[in-house]
C-alpha positions as CSV (number, residue, x, y, z in Angstrom):
1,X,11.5,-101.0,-13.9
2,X,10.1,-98.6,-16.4
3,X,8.6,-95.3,-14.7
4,X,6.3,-93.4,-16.8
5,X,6.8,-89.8,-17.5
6,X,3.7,-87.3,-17.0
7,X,3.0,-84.6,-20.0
8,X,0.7,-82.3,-19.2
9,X,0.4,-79.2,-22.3
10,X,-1.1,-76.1,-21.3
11,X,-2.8,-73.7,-24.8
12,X,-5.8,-71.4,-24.8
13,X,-9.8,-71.4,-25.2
14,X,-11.4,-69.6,-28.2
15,X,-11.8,-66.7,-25.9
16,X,-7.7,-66.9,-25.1
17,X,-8.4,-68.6,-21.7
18,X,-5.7,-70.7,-20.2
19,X,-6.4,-74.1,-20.3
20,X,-4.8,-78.0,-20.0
21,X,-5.2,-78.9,-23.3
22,X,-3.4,-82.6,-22.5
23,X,-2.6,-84.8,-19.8
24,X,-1.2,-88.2,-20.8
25,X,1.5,-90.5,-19.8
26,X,4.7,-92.0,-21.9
27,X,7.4,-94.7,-21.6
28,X,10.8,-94.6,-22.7
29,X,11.2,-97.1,-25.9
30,X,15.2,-98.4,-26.5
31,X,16.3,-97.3,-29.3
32,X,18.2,-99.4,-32.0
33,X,21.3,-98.9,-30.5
34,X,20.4,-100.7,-27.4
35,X,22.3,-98.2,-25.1
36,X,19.5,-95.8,-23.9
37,X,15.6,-95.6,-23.8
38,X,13.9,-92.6,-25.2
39,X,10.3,-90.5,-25.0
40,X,10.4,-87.0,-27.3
41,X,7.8,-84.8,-24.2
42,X,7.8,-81.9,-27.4
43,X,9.3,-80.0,-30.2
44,X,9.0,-76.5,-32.0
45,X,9.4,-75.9,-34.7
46,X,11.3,-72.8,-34.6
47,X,13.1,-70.7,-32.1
48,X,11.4,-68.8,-30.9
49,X,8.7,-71.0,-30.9
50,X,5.4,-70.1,-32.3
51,X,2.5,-70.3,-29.7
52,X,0.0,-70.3,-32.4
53,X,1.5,-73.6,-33.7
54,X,-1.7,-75.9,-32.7
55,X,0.8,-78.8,-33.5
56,X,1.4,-81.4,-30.6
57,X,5.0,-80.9,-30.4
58,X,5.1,-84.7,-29.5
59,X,4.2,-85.7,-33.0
60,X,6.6,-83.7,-35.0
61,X,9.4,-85.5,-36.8
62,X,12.7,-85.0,-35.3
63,X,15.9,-86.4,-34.7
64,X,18.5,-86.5,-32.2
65,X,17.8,-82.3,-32.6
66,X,15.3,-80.6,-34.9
67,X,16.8,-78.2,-37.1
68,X,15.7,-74.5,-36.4
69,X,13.9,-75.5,-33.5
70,X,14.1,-77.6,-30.3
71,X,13.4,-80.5,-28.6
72,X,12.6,-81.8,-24.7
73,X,12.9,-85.9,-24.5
74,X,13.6,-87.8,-21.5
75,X,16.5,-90.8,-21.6
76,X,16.9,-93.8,-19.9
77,X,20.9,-94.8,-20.2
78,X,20.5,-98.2,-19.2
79,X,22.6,-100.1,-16.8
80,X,26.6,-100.8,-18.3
81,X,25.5,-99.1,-21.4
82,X,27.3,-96.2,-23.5
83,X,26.7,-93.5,-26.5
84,X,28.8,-93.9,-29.5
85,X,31.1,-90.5,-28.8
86,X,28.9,-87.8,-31.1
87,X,28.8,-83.8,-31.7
88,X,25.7,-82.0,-32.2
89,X,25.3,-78.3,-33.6
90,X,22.8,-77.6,-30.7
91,X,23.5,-76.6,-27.1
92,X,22.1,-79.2,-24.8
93,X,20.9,-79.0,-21.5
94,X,20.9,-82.0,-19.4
95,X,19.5,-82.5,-16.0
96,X,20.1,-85.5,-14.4
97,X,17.0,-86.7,-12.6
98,X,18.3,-90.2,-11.0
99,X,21.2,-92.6,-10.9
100,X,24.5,-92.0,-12.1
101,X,26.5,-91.3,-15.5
102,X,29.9,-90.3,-16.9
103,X,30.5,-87.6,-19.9
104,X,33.7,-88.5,-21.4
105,X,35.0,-86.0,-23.7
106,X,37.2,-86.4,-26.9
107,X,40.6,-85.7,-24.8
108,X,39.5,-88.1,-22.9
109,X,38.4,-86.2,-19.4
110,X,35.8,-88.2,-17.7
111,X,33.3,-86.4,-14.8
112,X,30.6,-88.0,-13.2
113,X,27.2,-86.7,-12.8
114,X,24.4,-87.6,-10.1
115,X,20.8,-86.8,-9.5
116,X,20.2,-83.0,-9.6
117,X,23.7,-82.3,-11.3
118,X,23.4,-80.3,-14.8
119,X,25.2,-80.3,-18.0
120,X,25.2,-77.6,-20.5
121,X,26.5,-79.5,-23.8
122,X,28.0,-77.0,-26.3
123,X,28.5,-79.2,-29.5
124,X,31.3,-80.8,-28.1
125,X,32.5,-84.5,-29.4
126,X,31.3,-86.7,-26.1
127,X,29.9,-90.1,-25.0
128,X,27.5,-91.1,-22.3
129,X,28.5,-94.0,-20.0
130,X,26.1,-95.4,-17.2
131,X,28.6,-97.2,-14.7
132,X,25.9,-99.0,-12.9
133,X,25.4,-102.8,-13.5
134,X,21.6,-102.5,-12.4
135,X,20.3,-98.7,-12.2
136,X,18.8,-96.4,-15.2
137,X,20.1,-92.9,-15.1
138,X,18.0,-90.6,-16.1
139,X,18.3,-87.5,-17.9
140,X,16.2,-85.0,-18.9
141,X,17.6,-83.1,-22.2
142,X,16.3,-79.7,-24.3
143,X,18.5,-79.7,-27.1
144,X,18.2,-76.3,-29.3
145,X,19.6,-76.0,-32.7
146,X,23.0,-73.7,-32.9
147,X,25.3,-72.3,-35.4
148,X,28.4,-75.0,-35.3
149,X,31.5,-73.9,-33.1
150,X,33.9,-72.8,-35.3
151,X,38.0,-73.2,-35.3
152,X,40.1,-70.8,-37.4
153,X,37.3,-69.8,-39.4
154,X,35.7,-73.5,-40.3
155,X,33.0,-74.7,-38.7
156,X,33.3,-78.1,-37.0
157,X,30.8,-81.0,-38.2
158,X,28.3,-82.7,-36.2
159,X,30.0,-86.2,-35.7
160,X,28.8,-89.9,-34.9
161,X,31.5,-92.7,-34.2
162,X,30.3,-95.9,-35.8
């Protein structure tokens, strides 16, 4: 059962007024993968953001993260499904707004998330994993660009097992 997500985007009048300048509603689309749904809610461009930027941050190009900026999306894991393990250079936040998943790590440390529980992914190498056989978990993620982590001087890449 596919629940729609509400977007509503506040700006300003010519006179600098605050007013709703959107209110619209999304779906989650799978991606190619197969493993998880996905609706980009907005993006900046930069950090910090420009307020000026007229740009629905919905319709800017940007991948997993948006380099020198950020990016809200919400995703569906679907049921039985898993990520490819994967590093970002960005620091993640991840809510967890209903069902149930597992962040494995590259040591292979597994903890279990529920509704309300909250992540804070700092470019790690991890993997999703959505042990239900019929329930979505989904997640709520702003993902901000950052400098890699770096280990005796060297950065550490961003990473995507294949």
């Amino acid at each position: 059962m596919k629940t729609p997500i509400r977007r509503l985007v506040t700006g300003h009048s010519p006179s600098g007024t605050a007013v709703f300048t959107s209110d619209n509603q999304y779906e989650t689309v799978v991606i190619p993968s197969g493993d998880a749904a996905m609706a980009t809610i907005w993006t900046t461009s930069s950090v910090p953001a420009d307020l000026n930027d007229e740009t629905d941050g919905r319709e800017r190009d940007a991948g997993t993260t948006l380099k020198g900026g950020s990016v809200i999306r919400v995703v569906d894991i679907l049921p039985n499904a898993s990520s490819p393990m994967h590093r970002t250079n960005s620091i993640d936040y991840g809510i967890i707004i209903s069902g149930t998943i597992e962040l494995e790590l590259e040591n292979q440390e597994i903890k279990t998330l529920t509704q309300g529980d909250i992540i804070v992914q700092r470019g790690t190498i991890h993997k999703w994993r959505n042990p239900s056989n019929d329930e979505i978990c989904r997640i709520v993620f702003v993902l901000t660009e950052a400098k890699a982590y770096q280990l005796n001087g060297l950065p550490l890449n961003e990473f995507m097992e294949h």
